[in-house]
N, C-alpha and C positions, 0 to 999 in steps of 0.2 A: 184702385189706387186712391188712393186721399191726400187732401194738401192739408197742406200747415196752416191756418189763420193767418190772414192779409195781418201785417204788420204797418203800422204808419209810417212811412217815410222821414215824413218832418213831422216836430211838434213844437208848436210855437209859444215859447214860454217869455214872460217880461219883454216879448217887443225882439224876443233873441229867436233867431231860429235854426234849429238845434238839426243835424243830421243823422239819422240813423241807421244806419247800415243795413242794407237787405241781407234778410238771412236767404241762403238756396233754401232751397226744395231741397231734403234730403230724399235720395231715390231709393226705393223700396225695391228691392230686387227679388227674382223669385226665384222657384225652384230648378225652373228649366236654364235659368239664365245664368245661375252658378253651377248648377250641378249638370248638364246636358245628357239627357236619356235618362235619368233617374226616373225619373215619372213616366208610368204606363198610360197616363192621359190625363184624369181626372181633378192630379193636384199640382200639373204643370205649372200652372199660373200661380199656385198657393203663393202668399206673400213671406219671406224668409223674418219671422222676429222672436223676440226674447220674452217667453212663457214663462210660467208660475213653476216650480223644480216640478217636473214629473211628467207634468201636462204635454204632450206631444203635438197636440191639433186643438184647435177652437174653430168651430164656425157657427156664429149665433149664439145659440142655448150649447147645442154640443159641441162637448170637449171628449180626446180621446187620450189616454194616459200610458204611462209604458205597461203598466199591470194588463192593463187592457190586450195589448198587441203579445206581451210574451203570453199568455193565457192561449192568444190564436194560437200560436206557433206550437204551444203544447199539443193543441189539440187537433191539428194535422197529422197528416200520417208519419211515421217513424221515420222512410225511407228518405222524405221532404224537408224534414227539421233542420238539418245542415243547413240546407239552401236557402229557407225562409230566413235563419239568423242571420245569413250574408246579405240577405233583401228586407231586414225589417221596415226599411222605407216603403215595399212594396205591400207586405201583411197591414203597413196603416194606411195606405191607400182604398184598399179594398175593405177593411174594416171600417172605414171613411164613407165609400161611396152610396154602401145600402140605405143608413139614415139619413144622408143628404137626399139623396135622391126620392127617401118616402116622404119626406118634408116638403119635396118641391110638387111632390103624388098630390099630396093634401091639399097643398095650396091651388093646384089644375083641378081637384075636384071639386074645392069650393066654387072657382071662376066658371066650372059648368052646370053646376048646381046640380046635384051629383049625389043626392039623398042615401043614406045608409044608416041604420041604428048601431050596425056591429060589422062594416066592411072589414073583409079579410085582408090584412096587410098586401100579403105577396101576392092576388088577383088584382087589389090594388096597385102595385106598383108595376106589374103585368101590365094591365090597362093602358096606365101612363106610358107607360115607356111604347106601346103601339100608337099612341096615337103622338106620336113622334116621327111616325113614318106615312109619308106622303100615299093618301090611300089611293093614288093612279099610278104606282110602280110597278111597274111589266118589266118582261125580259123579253127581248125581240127575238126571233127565231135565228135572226143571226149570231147573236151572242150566244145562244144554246149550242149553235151550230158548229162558232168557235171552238167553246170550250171542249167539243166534243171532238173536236180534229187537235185540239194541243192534247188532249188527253186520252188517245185510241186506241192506246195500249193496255190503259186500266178499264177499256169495256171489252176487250177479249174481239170475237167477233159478232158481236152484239150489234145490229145497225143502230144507225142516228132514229131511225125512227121510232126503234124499239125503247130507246131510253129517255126520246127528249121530253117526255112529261119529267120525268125523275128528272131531268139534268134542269126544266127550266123550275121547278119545285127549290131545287139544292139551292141554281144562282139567284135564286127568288130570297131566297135564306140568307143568304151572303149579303144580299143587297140592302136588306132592312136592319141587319147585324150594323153593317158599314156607317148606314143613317144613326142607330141607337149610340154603336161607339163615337161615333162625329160629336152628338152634344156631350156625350157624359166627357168627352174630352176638353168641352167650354167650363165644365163646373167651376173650374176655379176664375174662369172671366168671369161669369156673372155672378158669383159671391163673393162675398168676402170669407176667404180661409186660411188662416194662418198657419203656418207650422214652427215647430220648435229650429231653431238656424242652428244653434251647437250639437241638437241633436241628429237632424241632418246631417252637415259637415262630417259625423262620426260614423253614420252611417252609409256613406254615401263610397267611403276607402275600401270599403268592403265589395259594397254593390258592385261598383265600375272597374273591380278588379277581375275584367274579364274580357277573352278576345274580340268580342263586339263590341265594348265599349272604347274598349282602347283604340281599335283602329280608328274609332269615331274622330278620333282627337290623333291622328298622324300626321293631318295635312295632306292626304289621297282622296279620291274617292273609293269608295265601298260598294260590295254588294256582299250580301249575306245570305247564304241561298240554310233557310230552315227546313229539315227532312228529317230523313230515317231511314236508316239499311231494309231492304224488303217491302219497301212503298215504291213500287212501279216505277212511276215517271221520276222517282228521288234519285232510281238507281240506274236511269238511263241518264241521268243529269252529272254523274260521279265522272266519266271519265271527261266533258264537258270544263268541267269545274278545275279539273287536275291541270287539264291542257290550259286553260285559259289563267293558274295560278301562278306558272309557271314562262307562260310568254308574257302576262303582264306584270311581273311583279316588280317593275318598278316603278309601272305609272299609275298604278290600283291594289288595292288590294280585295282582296277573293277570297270568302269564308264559308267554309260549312259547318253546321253549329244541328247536331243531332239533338230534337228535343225530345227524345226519351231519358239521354241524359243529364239537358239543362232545363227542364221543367220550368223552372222557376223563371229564368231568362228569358225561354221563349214566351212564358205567359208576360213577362213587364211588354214584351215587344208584341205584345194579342196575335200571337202564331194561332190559331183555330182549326187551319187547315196546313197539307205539305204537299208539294212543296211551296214554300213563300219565299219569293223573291226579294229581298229590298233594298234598294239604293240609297246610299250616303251620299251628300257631295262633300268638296274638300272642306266645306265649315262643319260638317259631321251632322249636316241637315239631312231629317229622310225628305226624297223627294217624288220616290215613286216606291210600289209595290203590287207584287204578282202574283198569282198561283197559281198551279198547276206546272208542269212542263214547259220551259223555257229554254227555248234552241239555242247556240251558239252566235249564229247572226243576232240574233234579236236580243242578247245579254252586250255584245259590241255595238250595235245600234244604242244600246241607253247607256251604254259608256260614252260612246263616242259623244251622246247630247251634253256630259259630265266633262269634257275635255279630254277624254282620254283617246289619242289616236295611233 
């Protein structure tokens, strides 16, 4: 945020003194705050203002243009082109993050002092982003132990013991993912980054034109359970889901959102794994999220914390 220049109050001319209105603080409003779930994390906090015609994003030296982002879109795969045009908020996002992020690489490897004649960008930014995660993060044998009884169906009859290296390796992966996507979701706190407001706004009728978004904005709480036909514990979750859409549907609402069809959706919402569970509450805040196999008590259990009884 930035303020306006103190203004002087009075000023005192010929012995007269003169009153001068404060001006407000005009409030600078961002992406998340008008547009809600628009931003996959990074340019949540962007500040909404009025660009140069073309220009889409500025932070610092870079600027990112519409040539720039429909260029990305071309060059996705054919099958995805539809969905990027509906999220081009999301193609500048992600076209946004890589150079942000190698600029703040630079700047950590000067503060380390961090010699290179010809450092390789993307080792580079490898690096950085590892040493982002807390080098004493374990996974406790109970948590392996967990995930291993919510999900017992997808090891066949393979014991715990046989797999808990693999399973504490996976939550070990999951876990430093979680730490990486945590900051890159502060980028826009700690910078300053602007985005285009009209072209937002235009992009944005498109984006949220969709049953996740929309619920966000019903006045319910939500949960979203992201899957896929033929994914084990997705398809033991199906009649789960059915029953529960159905007894609660008028104090919640209840979605399944197949991400082999909504690609794009599930990537703004960082689906990485399925099943993922996630909770709205009635201001269309996430408030909690899950993976793997999630029982029927235990989806009313985190309603029931949401008001829903």
């Amino acid at each position: 945020m930035y303020k306006i220049p103190g203004i002087p109050i009075f000023i005192l001319i010929s012995c007269f003194v003169i009153s001068i209105p404060i001006l407000a603080e005009e409030k600078v409003l961002t992406v998340e705050e008008v547009y809600l779930g628009l931003s996959s994390g990074p340019l949540r906090d962007a500040k909404l203002a009025t660009l140069p015609d073309g220009i889409l994003l500025r932070a610092g030296n870079l600027t990112i243009d519409q040539q720039q982002v429909d260029e990305k879109i071309a060059q996705s795969e054919p099958e995805l082109q539809e969905q990027l045009k509906r999220n081009a908020f999301y193609v500048l996002e992600q076209a946004a993050t890589y150079p942000i992020l190698l600029s703040e690489a630079k700047k950590w490897m000067a503060t380390q002092n961090i010699q290179s004649n010809n450092p390789n960008e993307d080792e580079l930014f490898k690096l950085y982003l590892e040493s982002l995660v807390p080098p004493d993060l374990t996974i406790s044998d109970q948590e392996a132990q967990i995930f291993y009884d919510q999900n017992h169906e997808s090891f066949g009859e393979v014991s715990f013991n046989e797999v808990k290296g693999t399973v504490v390796e996976y939550l070990l992966g999951q876990k430093k993912q979680e730490f990486i996507n945590s900051y890159i979701g502060t980028l826009s706190q700690q910078l300053d980054i602007e985005v285009s407001d009209g072209w937002v706004k235009a992009q944005s009728e498109s984006a949220l034109d969709n049953s996740v978004d929309q619920a966000r904005r019903n006045g319910l709480p939500v949960m979203v359970d992201f899957g896929a036909s033929g994914c084990v514990p997705c398809d033991m979750m199906a009649p789960i889901l059915e029953e529960l859409q159905m007894s609660l549907k008028e104090k919640c609402t209840i979605l399944f959102t197949d991400v082999r069809i909504y690609q794009v959706l599930s990537a703004r919402y960082q689906i990485s794994n399925i099943p993922t569970q996630v909770f709205f509450d009635r201001e269309g805040i996430e408030v909690f999220r899950h993976t793997g196999f999630f029982s029927k008590e235990e989806i009313l259990d985190k309603l029931a914390e949401l008001g829903v009884d």
